[in-house]
C-alpha positions in Angstrom: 0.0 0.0 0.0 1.2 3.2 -0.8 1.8 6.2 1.6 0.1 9.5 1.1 2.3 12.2 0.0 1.8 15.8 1.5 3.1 18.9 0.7 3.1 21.1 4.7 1.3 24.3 4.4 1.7 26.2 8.2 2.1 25.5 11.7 -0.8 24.7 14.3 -0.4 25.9 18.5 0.6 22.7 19.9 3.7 22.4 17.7 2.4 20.3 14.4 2.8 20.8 10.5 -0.6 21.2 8.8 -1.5 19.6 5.8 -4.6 17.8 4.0 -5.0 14.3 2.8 -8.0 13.5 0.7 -9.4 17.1 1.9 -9.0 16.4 5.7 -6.8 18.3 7.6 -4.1 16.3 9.0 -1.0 16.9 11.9 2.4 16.0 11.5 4.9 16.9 14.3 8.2 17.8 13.5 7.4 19.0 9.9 7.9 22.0 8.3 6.1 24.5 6.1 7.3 23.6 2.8 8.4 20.3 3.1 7.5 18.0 1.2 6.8 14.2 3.1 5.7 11.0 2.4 3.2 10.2 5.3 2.3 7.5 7.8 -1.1 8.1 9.3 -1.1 7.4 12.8 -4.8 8.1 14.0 -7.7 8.5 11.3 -10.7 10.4 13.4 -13.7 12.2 11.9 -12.9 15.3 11.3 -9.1 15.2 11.3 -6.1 13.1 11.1 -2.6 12.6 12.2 0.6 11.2 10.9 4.6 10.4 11.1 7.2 11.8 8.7 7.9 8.3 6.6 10.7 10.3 4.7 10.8 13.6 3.7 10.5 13.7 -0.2 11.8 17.3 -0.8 12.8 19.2 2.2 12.1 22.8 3.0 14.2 25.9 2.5 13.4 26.8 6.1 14.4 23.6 7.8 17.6 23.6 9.9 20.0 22.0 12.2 18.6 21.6 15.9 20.9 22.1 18.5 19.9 19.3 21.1 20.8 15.9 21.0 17.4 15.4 22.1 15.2 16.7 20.0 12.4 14.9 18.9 12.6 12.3 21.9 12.6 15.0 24.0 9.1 16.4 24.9 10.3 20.3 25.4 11.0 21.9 22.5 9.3 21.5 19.2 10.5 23.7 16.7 14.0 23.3 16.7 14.2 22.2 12.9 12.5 24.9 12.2 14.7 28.8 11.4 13.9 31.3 13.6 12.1 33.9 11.2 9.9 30.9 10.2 9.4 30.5 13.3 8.2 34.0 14.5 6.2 34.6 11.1 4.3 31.0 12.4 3.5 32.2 15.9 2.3 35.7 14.4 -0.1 33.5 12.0 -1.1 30.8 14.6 -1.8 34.1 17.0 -4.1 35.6 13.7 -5.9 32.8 12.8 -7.4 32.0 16.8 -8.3 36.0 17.2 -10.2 36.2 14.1 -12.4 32.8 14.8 -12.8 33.6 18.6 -12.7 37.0 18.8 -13.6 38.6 15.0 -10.3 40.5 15.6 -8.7 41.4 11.9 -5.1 40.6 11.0 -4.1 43.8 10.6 -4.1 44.6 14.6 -1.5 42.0 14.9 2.0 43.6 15.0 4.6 41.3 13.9 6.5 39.1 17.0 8.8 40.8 19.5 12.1 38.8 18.7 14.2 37.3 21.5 17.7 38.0 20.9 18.9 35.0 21.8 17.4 32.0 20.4 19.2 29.8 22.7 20.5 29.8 26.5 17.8 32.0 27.2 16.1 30.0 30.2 16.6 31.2 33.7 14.3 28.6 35.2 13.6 24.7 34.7 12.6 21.6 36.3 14.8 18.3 35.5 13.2 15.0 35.9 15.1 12.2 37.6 15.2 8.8 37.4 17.5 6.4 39.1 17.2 2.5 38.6 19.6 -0.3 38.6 22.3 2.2 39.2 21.5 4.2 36.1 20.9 8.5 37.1 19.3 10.0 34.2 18.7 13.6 34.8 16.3 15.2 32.3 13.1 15.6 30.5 10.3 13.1 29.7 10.2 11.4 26.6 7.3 12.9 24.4 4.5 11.2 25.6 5.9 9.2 28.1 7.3 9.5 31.6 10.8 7.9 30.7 13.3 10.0 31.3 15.8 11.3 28.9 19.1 12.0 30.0 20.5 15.1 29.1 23.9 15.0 29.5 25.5 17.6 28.2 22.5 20.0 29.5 19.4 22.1 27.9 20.7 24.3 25.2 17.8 26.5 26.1 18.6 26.8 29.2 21.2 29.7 30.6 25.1 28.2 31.0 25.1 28.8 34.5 22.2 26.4 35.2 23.7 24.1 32.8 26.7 24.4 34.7 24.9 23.7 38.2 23.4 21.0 36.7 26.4 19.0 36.0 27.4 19.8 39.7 23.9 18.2 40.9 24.5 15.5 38.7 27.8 14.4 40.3 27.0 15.1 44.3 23.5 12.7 43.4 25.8 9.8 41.9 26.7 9.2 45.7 23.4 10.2 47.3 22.6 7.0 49.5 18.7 7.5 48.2 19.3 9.3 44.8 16.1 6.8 44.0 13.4 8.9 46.5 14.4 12.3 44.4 12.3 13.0 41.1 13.1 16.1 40.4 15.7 19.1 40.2 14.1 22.8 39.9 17.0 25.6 39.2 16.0 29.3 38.9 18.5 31.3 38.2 18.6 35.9 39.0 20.8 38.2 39.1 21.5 37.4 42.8 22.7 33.8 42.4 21.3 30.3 41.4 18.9 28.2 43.8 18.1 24.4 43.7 15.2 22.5 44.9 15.7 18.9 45.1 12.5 17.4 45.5 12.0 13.9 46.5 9.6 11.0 48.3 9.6 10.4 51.7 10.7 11.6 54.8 13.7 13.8 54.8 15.8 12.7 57.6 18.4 14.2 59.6 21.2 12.3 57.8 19.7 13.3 54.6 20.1 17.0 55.4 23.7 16.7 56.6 24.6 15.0 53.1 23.3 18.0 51.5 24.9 20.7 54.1 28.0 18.6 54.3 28.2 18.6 49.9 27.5 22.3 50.3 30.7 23.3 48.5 30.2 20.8 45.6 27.7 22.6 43.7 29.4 25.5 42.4 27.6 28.7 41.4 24.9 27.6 43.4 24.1 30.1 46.4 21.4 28.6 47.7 19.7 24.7 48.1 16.2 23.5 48.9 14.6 20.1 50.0 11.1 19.5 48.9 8.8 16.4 49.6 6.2 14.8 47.3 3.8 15.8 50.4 4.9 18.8 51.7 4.1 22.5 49.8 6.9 24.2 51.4 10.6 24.2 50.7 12.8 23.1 53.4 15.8 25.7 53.2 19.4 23.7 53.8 21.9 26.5 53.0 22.2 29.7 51.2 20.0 32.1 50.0 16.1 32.4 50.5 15.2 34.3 47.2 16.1 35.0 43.7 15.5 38.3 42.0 16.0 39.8 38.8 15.4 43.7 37.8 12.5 45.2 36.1 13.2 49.0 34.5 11.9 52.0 35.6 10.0 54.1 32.7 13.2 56.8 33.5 15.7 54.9 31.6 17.8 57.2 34.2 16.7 55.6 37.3 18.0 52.4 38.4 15.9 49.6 37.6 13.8 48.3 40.5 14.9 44.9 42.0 12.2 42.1 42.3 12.2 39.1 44.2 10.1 35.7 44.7 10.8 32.4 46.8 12.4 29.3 45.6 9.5 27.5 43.7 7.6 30.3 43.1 6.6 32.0 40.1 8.5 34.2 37.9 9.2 33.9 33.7 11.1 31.8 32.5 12.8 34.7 30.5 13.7 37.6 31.8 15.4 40.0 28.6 11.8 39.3 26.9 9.9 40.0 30.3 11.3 43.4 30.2 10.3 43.7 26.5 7.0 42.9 27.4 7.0 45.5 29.8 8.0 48.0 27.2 5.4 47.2 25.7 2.6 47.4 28.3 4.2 50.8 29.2 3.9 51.7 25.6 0.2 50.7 25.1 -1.1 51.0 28.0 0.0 55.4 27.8 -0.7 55.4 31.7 -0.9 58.4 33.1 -0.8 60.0 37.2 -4.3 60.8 37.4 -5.1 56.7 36.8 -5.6 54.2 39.0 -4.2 51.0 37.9 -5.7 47.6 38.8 -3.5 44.3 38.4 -5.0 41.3 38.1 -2.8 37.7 38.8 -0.6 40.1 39.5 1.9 37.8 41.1 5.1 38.9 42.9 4.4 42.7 41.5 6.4 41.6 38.6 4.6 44.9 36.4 2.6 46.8 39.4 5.3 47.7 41.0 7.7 49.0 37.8 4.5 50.6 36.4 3.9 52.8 39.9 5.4 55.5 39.8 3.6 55.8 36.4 0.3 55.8 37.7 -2.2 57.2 40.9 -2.1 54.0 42.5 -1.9 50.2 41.8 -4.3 47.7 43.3 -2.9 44.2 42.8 -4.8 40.6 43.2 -3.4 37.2 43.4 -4.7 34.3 44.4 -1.1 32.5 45.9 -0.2 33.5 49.2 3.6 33.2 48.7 3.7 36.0 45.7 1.6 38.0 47.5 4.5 38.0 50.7 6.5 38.4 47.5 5.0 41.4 46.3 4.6 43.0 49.6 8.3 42.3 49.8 9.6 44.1 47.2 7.1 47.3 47.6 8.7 47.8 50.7 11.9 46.8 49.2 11.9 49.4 46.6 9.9 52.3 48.6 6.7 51.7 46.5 4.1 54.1 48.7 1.0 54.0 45.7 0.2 50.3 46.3 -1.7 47.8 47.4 -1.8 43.8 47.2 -4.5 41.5 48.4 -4.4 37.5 48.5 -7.7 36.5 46.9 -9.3 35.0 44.2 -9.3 37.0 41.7 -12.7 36.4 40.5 -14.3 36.5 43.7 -11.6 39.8 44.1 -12.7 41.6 40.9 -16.9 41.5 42.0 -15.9 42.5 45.9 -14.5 45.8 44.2 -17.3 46.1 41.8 -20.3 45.8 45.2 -18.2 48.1 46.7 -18.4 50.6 44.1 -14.9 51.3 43.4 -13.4 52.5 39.8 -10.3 51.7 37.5 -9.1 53.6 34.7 -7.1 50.7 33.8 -6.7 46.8 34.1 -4.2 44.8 33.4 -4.7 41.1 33.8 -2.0 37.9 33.5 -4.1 34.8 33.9 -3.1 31.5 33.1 -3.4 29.6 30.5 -7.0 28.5 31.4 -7.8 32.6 30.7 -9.9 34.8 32.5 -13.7 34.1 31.3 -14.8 33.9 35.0 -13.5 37.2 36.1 -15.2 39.3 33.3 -18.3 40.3 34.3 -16.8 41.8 37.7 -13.8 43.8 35.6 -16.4 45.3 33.2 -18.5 46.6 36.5 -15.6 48.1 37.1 -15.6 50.5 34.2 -11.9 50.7 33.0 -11.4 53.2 29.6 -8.7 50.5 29.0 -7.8 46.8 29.4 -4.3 45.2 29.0 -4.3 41.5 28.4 -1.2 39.7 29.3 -1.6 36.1 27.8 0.2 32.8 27.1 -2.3 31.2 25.2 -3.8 31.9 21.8 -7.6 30.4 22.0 -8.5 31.4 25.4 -7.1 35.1 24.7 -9.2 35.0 21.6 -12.4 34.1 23.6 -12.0 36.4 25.8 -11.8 39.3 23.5 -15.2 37.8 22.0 -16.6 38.1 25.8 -15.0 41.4 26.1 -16.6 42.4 23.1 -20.1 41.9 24.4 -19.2 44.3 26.7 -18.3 46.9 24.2 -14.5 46.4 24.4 -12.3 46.6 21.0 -9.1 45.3 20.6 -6.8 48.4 19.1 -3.7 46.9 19.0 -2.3 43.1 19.6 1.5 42.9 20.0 2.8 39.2 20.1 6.2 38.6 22.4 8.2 35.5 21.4 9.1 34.5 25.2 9.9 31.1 24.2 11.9 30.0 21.3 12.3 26.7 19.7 8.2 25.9 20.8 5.5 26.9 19.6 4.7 28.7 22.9 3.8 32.6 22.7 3.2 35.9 25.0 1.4 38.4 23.9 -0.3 41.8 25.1 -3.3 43.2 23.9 -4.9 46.8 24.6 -9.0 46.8 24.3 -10.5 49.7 24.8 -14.6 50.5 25.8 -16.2 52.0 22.8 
């Protein structure tokens, strides 16, 4: 039996080549637009299909050389066959194509993709699996689709050298570990302070296991800090070191020194921090706050863009549902002599209609929700009568239905500005201004 031949037209958000065979639309991973590739369908449903590359008959112009070892048995990174302009020009269409159908947004809002300007060793945070059986430590990702683990080595190309470099320091005080087998997992964020490790693992962390840790101390170089974590504890168990990381976020005076930010080990931060001050830039630039506004920041996390935006604005009200990044953000507003705001631990839906019964106003919103969106909360914001609404997302579809919600409301979307925060996947910020008509 012959295999169907397909000619790869785009890219779809989850990281697939898009074709058609026998007019329905099928997914291949790891192709590219252009190529050319004799198919192996691997799932026929009703409406769509998916398939393996077979053999790639005539390859694209666009395809290139990944960098990892590991790609393609990896399950990180996608797109690494894939050049980088391709690449942005993909995440601007994928990005298009979801705010048209969801929320009747035209393609000519869209501004073409913030670059990152480095395409690799750009990751200041990550979580390695481990596995350790019959005397073999693999330290790593998943395979795609599986919960093997790959080993990786020589390190994450995407990842920063210095937590590449710590790595390979965990990796050889865990070879002697007396129960390397209870720990599954490695976090390392790295800031502009230093480099922290959480070592997470099953089981009850004992005395002796501490004073193998304490006692190693000097063994994991750049390190400055070190963390124990159990499968059935939330809290990190400092050993040593440091009890933060932070990073800096600029002020709007490119004269001023930049504010300094902080969050705990195993909090919440981007992964990226040169295109979280891009995307900054840009809220500052769409947003056109002024001092007479009063600013309210929804998820708004450890303060990461209420507290830079401040001085820029009457006041800032901030709401975030984790207790840690609200210590966090009270943290760094006295840490950086922020007097204008205010942070509350709630839910930010049950948050948003507390403000709107009690009658209060915002000239402005800015909301970060996860990738689940923010469909719940919006009734409550649009009570609260903002002119304008900033929409910090990670996630194409739900962005795009919430703009059809806002819409209802008689919010437009004026201007869309897509932030490439993640390289080598198919993963994409973006911010986009509505405003009430």
């Amino acid at each position: 039996m012959s295999l169907p031949v397909a000619h790869i037209d785009k890219l779809a958000f989850g990281g697939n080549g898009v074709c058609r065979i026998d007019g329905k639309v099928c997914f291949v991973p790891f192709s590219c637009p252009g190529d050319e590739l004799s198919l192996r369908i691997t799932a026929d449903k009703k409406s769509y299909c998916t398939a393996s590359i077979a053999s790639i008959i005539t390859p694209s112009p666009s395809r290139t050389a990944p960098e990892c070892s590991l790609f393609s048995a990896c399950g990180g990174c996608s797109w690494q066959h894939i050049s980088y302009p391709v690449q942005l020009q993909q995440k601007r269409q994928i990005l298009a194509e979801a705010l048209w159908r969801g929320g009747s947004v035209p393609a000519d809002m869209i501004d073409d993709v913030v670059p990152a300007p480095h395409q690799y060793g750009y990751r200041n945070r990550l979580q390695f699996k481990v596995s350790a059986r019959n005397g073999n430590l693999r330290i790593g990702f998943y395979r795609q689709g599986s919960h093997q683990v790959e080993d990786a080595a020589c390190g994450c190309p995407i990842a920063a050298p210095v937590i590449n470099q710590v790595l390979g320091c965990c990796r050889a005080v865990l070879h002697s570990y007396p129960d390397v087998q209870s720990v599954s997992q490695i976090s390392i964020d790295a800031g502009d302070n230093g480099v922290v490790v959480i070592i997470r693992q099953s089981g009850t962390v004992t005395s002796k296991k501490r004073e193998y840790f304490i006692d190693r101390s000097g063994d994991f170089g750049p390190c400055t800090g070190l963390f124990l974590k159990t499968d059935n504890h939330s809290d990190c168990e400092k050993l040593w070191g440091s009890d933060h990381i932070s990073y800096r976020m600029n002020r709007a005076d490119p004269n001023q020194m930049p504010l300094e930010l902080t969050y705990p080990p195993g909090g919440f931060a981007q992964v990226h921090q040169l295109q979280n001050v891009a995307m900054l830039s840009v809220i500052r630039r769409l947003g056109a706050f002024t001092t007479v506004e009063d600013l309210l920041d929804l998820y708004c996390g450890n303060g990461n863009f209420s507290l830079p935006l401040a001085a820029e604005v009457a006041s800032v009200f901030g709401i975030e549902g984790n207790a840690d990044s609200i210590r966090a953000a009270e943290k760094n507003q006295k840490l950086n002599n922020v007097a204008n705001a205010r942070f509350i631990c709630d839910d930010v839906t049950a948050g948003v209609l507390c403000l709107a019964d009690e009658g209060r106003r915002f000239d402005a919103v800015l909301l970060d929700p996860p990738r689940s969106g923010a469909a719940d909360a919006i009734s409550g914001i649009v009570r609260l009568q903002p002119d304008k609404i900033i929409y910090v997302s990670c996630d194409p579809s739900t962005l795009a239905r919430d703009c059809g919600l806002l819409g209802g409301y008689g919010y437009t979307v004026v201007k869309t500005v897509p932030i490439d925060m993640f390289p080598q996947t198919y993963h994409l910020e973006s911010v986009t201004l509505l405003r009430r008509s």
